[in-house]
C-alpha positions as CSV (number, residue, x, y, z in Angstrom):
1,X,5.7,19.9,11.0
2,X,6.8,20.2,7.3
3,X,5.5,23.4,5.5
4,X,6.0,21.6,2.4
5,X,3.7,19.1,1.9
6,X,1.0,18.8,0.5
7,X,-2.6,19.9,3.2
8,X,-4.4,17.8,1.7
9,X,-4.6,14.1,-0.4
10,X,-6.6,11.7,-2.2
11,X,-6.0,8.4,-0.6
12,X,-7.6,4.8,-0.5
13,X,-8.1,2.4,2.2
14,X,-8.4,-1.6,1.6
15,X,-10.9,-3.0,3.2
16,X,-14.1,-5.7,2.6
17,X,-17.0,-4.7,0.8
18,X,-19.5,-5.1,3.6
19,X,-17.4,-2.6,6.0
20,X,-16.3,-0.2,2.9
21,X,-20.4,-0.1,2.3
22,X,-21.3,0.8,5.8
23,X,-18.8,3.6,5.8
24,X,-19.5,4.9,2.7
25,X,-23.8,4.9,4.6
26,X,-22.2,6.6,7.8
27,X,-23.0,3.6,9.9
28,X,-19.5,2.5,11.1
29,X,-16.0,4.1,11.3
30,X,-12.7,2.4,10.3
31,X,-10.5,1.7,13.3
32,X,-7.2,2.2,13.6
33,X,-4.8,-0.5,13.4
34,X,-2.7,-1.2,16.5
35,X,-0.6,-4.1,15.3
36,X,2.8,-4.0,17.1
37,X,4.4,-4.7,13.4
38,X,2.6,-1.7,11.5
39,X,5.6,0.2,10.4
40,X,4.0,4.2,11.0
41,X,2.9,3.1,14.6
42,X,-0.7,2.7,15.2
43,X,-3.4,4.7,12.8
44,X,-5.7,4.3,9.7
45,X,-3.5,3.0,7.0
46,X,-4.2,4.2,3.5
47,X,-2.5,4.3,0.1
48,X,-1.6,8.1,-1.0
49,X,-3.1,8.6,-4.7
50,X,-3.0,4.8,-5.0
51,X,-6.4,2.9,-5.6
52,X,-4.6,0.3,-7.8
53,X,-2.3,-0.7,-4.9
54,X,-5.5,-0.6,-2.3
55,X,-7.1,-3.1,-4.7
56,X,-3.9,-5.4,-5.1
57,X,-3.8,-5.8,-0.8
58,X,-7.2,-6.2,-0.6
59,X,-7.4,-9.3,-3.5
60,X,-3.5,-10.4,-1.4
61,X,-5.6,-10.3,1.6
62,X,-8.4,-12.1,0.6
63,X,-6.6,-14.6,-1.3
64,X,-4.4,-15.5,2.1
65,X,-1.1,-14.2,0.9
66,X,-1.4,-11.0,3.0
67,X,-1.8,-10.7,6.8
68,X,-5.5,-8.6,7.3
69,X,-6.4,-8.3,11.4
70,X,-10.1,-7.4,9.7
71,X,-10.6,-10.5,7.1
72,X,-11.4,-9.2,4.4
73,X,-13.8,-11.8,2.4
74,X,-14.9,-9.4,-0.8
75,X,-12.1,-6.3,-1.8
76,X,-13.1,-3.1,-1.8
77,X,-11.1,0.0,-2.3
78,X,-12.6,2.8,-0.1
79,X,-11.5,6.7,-1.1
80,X,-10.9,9.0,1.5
81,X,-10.5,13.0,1.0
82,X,-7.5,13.5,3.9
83,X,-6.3,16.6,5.7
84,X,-2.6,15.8,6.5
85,X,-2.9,18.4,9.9
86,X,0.5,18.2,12.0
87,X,2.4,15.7,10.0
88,X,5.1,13.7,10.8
89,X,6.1,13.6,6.8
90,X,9.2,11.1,6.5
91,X,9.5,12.6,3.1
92,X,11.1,15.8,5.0
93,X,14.7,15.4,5.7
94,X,14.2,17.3,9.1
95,X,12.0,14.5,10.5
96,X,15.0,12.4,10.8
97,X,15.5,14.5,13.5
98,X,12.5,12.9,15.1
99,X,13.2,9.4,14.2
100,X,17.0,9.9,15.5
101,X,15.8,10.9,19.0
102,X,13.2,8.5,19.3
103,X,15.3,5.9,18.5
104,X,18.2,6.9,20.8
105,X,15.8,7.5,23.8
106,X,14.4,4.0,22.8
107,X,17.4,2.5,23.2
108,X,18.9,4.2,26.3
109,X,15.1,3.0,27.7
110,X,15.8,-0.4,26.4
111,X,19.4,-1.1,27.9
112,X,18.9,-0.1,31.4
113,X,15.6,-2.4,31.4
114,X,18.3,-4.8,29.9
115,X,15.8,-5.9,27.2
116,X,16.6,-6.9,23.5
117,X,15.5,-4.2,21.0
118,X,12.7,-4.7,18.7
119,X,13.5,-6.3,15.6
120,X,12.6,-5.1,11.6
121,X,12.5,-8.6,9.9
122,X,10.9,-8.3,6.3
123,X,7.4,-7.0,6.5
124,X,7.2,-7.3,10.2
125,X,8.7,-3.9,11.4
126,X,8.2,-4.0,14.8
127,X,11.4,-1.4,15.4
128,X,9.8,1.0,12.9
129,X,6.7,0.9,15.0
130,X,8.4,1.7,18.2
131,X,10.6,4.3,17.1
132,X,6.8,6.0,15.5
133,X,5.5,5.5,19.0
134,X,8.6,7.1,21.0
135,X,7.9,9.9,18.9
136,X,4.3,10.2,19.4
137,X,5.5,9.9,23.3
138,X,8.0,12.5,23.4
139,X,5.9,15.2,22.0
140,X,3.4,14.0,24.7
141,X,6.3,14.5,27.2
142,X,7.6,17.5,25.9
143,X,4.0,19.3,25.5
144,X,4.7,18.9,21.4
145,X,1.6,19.3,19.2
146,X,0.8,16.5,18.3
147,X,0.9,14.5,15.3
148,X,-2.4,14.2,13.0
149,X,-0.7,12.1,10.5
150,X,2.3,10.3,9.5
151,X,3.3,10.0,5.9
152,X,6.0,7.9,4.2
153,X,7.4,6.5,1.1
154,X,7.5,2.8,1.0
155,X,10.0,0.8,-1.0
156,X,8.0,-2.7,-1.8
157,X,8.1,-5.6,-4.6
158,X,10.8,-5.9,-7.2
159,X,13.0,-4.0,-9.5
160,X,11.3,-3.0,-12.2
161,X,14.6,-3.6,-14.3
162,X,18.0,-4.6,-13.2
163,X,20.1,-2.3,-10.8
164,X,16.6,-0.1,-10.8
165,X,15.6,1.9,-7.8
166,X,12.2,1.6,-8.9
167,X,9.8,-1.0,-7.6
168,X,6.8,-2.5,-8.8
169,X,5.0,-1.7,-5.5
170,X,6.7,1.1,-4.9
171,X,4.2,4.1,-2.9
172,X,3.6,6.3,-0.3
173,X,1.1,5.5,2.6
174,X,-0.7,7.7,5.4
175,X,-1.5,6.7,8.7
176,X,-4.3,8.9,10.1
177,X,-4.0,9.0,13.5
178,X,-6.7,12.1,14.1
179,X,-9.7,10.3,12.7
180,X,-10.8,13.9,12.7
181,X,-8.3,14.3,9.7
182,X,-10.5,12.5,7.1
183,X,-13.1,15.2,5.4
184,X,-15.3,12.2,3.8
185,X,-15.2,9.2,1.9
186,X,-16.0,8.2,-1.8
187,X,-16.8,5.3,-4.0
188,X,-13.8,5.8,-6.8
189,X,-14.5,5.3,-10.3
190,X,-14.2,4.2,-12.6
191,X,-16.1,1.8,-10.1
192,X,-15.2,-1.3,-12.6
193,X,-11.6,-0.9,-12.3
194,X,-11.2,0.0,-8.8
195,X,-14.1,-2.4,-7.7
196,X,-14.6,-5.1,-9.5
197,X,-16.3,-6.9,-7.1
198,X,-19.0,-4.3,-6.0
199,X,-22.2,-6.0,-7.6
């Protein structure tokens, strides 16, 4: 766990109007994703201080050029208040220590079964996920806290100007994996801007 971060965020979740609405009544829950490609392992994705790239995914999502398990028909951007709890936070230099043992247990695991390693091929990060679920499974194994959260920067889109570390879709997402981590949710204004689509 990082003593550095931040305990608690503003973050936003994409989603479709109908199931944003219901959550924001208290009659449904979001669900964790459990895609083998989702790149922090399985959890509630959302987009750290970032309702203008919750909004973009959604409209990519319903538009068809985004992959959504959950179609989402109508976008809707979904605030979340967010207590980060145990956090595996990539941001930390000292979780690479994590990562590195995941990975190398992964592969030990993976060469005496004589099977091919999972693959990262563009947005499909199938190794990424594996590596987040050795870790989750070696601080099972180990009798490690657990992790409540897993928080990482995310390199997306294009340069922003030539040579540029800087992307256009450059951010930082959260994937709650203790639903019990998420104080509330809220409708985030201004509501024109960040839902368009709400009336």
């Amino acid at each position: 766990m990082s003593y550095h971060h931040p305990s608690q965020i503003i973050a936003f979740h994409s989603c479709d109007k109908k199931i944003g609405l219901k959550i924001l009544n208290g009659e449904e829950d979001l669900i964790a994703s459990e895609n083998t490609w989702d790149w922090l392992g399985s959890g509630i994705y959302f987009w750290e201080y970032n309702p203008e790239r919750a909004l973009e995914y959604a409209q990519s999502s319903a538009n068809g050029k985004q992959y959504n398990k959950i179609k989402i028909n109508t976008p809707f951007v979904l605030g979340a208040n967010i207590l980060l709890g145990n956090c595996l936070n990539l941001l930390d230099a000292r979780a690479s220590e994590n990562l590195n043992e995941a990975y190398n247990q992964l592969k030990v695991l993976y060469d005496i079964s004589d099977l091919k390693m999972p693959t990262n091929k563009g947005t499909v990060r199938k190794l990424d996920c594996a590596v987040i679920k050795a870790v989750h499974e070696i601080n099972k194994q180990q009798n490690r806290e657990p992790f409540d959260t897993v928080r990482c920067a995310f390199v997306e889109g294009n340069e922003i100007y030539p040579t540029s570390n800087f992307t256009d879709k450059l951010h930082i997402e959260i994937s709650v994996i203790n639903p019990q981590m998420i104080q509330g949710y809220f409708l985030p204004k201004p509501i024109e801007l960040y839902n368009p689509y709400l009336k």
